[in-house]
N, C-alpha and C positions, 0 to 999 in steps of 0.2 A: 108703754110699749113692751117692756120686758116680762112686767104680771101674764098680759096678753100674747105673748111670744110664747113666755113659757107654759100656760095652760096649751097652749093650741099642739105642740112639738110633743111637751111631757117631760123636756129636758131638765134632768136634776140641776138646781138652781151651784152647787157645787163646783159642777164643771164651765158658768157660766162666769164665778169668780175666778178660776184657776189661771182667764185669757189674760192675764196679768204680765208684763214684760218676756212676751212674743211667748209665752205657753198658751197652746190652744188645744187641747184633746180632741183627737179626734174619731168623738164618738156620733154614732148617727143622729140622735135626738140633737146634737150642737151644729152638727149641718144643716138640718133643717133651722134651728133656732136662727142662726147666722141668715139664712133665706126668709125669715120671716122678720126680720130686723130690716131688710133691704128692699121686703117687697112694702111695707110700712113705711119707710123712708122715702119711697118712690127714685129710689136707685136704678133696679134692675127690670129690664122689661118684658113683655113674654118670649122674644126668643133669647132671654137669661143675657144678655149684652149688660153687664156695669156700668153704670157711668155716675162715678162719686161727683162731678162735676155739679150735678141738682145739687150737691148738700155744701157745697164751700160757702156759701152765704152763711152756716154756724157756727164757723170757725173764726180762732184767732189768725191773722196771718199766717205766722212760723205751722200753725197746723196744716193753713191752706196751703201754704207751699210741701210741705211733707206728703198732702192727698195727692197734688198735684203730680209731685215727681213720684209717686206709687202709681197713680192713674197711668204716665209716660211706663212706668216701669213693669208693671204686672198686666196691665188691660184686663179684659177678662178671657178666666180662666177655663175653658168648657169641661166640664164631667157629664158622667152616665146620666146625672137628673140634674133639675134647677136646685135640689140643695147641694150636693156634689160642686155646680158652680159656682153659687156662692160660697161655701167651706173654701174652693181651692183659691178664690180671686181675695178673699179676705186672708186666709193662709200666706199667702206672697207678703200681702202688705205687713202682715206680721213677723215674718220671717225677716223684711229688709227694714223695717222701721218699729222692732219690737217696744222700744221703750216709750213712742208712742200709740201703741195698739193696745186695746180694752175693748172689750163687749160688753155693752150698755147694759 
């Protein structure tokens, strides 16, 4: 998903390591990237609504409850575009759960 992520965006693969303990740049090509991770994942849906819910079946528990109480806590986030909303709904969970947050 990430080879394919990141040809489609263009986003330097750099800033895709950097999302590392709630650092997330926020550069355009990683907003999109962030959008194309969710729209692959079958998260988010055409009117850009999240719902991490589809993916708790991947998790360990302790994770699934961390998605869980981010899902209760950020919901989604709406911006100017569908990458904008995902950046800003992924943004949350990283801002309140940084040490569990990483971009694939």
């Amino acid at each position: 998903m990430r080879k394919g992520c990141v040809e489609q965006t263009g986003v330097d693969e750099k800033y895709i390591d950097e999302s590392k303990n709630g650092n997330l740049p926020d550069i355009p090509e990683l907003r999109c990237y962030v959008l194309c991770l969710m729209e692959h994942s079958g998260i988010i849906d055409d009117a850009g609504v999240v719902d991490f819910s589809k993916i708790y079946h991947l998790f360990t528990p302790s994770m699934k409850e961390t998605f869980q109480d981010a899902t209760n806590d950020c919901g989604t986030i709406h911006g100017d575009t569908r990458c904008d909303t995902a950046y800003l709904t992924f943004k949350c969970f990283v801002t309140k759960y940084p040490k569990d947050a990483e971009l694939p």
